[in-house]
C-alpha positions in Angstrom: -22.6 3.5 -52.5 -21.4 2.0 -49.2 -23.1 -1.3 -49.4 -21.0 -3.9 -50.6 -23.7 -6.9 -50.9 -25.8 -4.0 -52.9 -22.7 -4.0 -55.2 -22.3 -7.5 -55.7 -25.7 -8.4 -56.2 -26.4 -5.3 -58.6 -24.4 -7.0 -61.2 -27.1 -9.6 -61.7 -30.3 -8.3 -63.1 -33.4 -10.4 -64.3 -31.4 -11.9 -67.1 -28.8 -12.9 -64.7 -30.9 -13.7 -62.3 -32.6 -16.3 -64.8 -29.0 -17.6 -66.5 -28.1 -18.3 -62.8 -31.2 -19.9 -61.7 -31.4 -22.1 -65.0 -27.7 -23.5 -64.5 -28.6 -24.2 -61.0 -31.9 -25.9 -61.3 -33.8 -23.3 -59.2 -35.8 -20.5 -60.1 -34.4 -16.6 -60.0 -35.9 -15.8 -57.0 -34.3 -18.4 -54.7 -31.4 -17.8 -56.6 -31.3 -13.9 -55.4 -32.0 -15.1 -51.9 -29.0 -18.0 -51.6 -26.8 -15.1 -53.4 -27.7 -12.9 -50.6 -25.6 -15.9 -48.2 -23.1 -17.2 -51.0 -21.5 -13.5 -51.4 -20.8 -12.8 -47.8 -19.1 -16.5 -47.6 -17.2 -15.9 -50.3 -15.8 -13.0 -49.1 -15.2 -14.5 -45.5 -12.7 -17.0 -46.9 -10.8 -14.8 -49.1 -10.3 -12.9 -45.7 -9.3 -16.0 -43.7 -7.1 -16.4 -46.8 -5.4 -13.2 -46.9 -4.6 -13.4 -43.5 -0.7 -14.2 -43.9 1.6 -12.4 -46.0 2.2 -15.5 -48.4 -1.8 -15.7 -48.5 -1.9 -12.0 -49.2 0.4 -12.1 -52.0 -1.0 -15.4 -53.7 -4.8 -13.8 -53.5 -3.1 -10.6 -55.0 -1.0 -12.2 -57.6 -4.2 -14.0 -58.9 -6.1 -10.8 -59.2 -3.2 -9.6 -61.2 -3.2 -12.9 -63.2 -6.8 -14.0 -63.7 -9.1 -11.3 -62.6 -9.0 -7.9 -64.4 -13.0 -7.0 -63.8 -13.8 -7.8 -68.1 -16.4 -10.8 -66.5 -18.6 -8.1 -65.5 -19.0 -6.6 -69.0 -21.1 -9.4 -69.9 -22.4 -11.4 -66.8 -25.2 -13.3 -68.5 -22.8 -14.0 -71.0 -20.2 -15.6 -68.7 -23.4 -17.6 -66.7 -24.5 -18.8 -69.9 -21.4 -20.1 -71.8 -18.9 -20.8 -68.7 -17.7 -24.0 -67.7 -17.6 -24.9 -63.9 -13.9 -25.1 -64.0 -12.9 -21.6 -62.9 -15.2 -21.3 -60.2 -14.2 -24.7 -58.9 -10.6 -24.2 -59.0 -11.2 -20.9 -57.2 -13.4 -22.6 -54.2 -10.5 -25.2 -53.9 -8.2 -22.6 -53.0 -10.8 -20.2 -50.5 -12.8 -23.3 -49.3 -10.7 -26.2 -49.1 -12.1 -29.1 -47.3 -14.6 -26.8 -45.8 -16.7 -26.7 -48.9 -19.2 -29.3 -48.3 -19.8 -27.9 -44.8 -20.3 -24.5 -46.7 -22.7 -26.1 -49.0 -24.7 -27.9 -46.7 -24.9 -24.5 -44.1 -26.1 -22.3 -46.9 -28.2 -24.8 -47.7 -30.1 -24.9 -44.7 -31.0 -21.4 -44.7 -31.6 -21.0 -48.4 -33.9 -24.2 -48.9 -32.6 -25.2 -51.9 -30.1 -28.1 -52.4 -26.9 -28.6 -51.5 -25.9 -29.4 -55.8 -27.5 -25.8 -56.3 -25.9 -23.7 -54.0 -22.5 -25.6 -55.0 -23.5 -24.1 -59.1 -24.0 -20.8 -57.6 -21.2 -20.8 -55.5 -19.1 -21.9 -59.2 -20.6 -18.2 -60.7 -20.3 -16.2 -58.0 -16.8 -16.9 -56.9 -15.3 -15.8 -60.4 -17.5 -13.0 -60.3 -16.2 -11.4 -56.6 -12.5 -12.0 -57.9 -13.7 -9.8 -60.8 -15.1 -7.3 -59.1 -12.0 -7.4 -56.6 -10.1 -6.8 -59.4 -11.5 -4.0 -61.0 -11.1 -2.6 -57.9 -7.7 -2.8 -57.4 -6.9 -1.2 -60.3 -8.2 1.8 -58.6 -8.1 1.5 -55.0 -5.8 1.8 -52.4 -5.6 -1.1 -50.1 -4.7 -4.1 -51.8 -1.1 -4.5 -50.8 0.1 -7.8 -48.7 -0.2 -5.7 -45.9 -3.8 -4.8 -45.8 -5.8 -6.9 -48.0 -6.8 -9.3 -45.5 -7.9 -6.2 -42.8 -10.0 -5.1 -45.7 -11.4 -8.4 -47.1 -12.8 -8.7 -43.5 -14.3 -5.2 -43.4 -16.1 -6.1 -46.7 -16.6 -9.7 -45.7 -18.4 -7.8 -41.9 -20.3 -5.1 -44.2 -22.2 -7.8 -46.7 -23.0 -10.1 -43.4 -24.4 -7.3 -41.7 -26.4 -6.6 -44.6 -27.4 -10.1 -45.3 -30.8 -12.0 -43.5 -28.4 -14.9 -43.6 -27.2 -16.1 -40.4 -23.2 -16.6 -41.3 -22.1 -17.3 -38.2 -21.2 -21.1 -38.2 -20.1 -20.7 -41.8 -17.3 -17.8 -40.8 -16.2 -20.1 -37.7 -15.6 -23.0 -39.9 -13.7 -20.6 -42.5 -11.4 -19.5 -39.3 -11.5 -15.7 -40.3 -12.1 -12.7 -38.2 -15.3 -11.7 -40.0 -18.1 -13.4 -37.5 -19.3 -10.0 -36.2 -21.9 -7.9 -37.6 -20.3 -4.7 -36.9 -19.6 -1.6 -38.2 -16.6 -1.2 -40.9 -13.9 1.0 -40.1 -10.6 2.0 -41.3 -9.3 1.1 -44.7 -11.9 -1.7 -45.7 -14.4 1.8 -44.6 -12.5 3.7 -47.2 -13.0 1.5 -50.4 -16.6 0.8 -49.6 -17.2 4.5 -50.0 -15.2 4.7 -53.4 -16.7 1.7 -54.8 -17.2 2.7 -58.9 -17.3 5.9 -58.6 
């Protein structure tokens, strides 16, 4: 499967889908659709992050450290029993003092409050750094050198594949990932070795 969106949103099902919703205050289906714009962002500003060697290397070391792909082996578990701490710390780091403009843009387009989308931006970011991690147990490209080149390619994939309009959100992130183009090179590579 070549679609990373597809990827990320497989891992939440109708329980899931229901955990998240219920933490967030909305109900499942608006939750799929503001996931559909949360996991594109998410993966926009860990590109923008990646994007200098010492950002490489912190983003890598915390996959290393933190993020070894064991969330996904029980995502309604982790919905249901998590605190907000580990998704907040995680935003502070990729968003910054952006997150409150992210908020608000995702917002927008979702049509559900700014207070939910921050919940589901709490899950999710735990969850992509999980999945990133499982990953790089097994695939090439995620050395200092070339984890930002394919953060964008993924970040370019899910936007393309998204009806949200990310636009704004990735010029206010300052990465290279505002173009819903094709993905080539490495970033082309993983996407077509995802869990295999």
């Amino acid at each position: 499967m070549s679609n990373i969106l597809q990827e990320l949103m497989s891992q939440f099902g109708d329980q899931e889908l229901e955990a998240v919703g219920n933490k967030a205050g909305i109900d499942k289906s608006q939750a799929a659709n503001a996931l559909q714009g949360i996991m594109p962002t998410l993966l926009g500003a860990m590109a923008s992050n990646t994007q200098n060697e010492s950002g490489a290397n912190s983003f890598l070391s915390a996959l290393d450290r933190d993020h070894d792909g064991s969330i996904l082996d029980d995502v309604a578990g982790f919905i249901t029993k998590s605190d907000d701490e580990p998704g907040a710390g995680i935003l502070g780091h990729l968003l910054g003092g952006n997150r409150g403009a992210v908020e608000n843009k995702i917002s927008q387009q979702s049509g559900i409050s700014t207070g939910a989308v921050g919940k589901l931006l709490e899950i999710a970011a735990p969850m992509v750094m999980g999945y990133l991690g499982k990953q790089k147990q097994s695939s090439s490209g995620f050395d200092a050198g070339a984890i930002g080149g394919l953060l964008s390619g993924l970040a370019g994939s899910a936007d393309k594949d998204s009806s949200f309009d990310l636009t704004d959100v990735f010029g206010m992130l300052g990465g290279n990932t505002n173009q819903k183009g094709d993905v080539g090179g490495i970033a082309g590579k993983i996407l077509g070795n995802l869990f295999k």
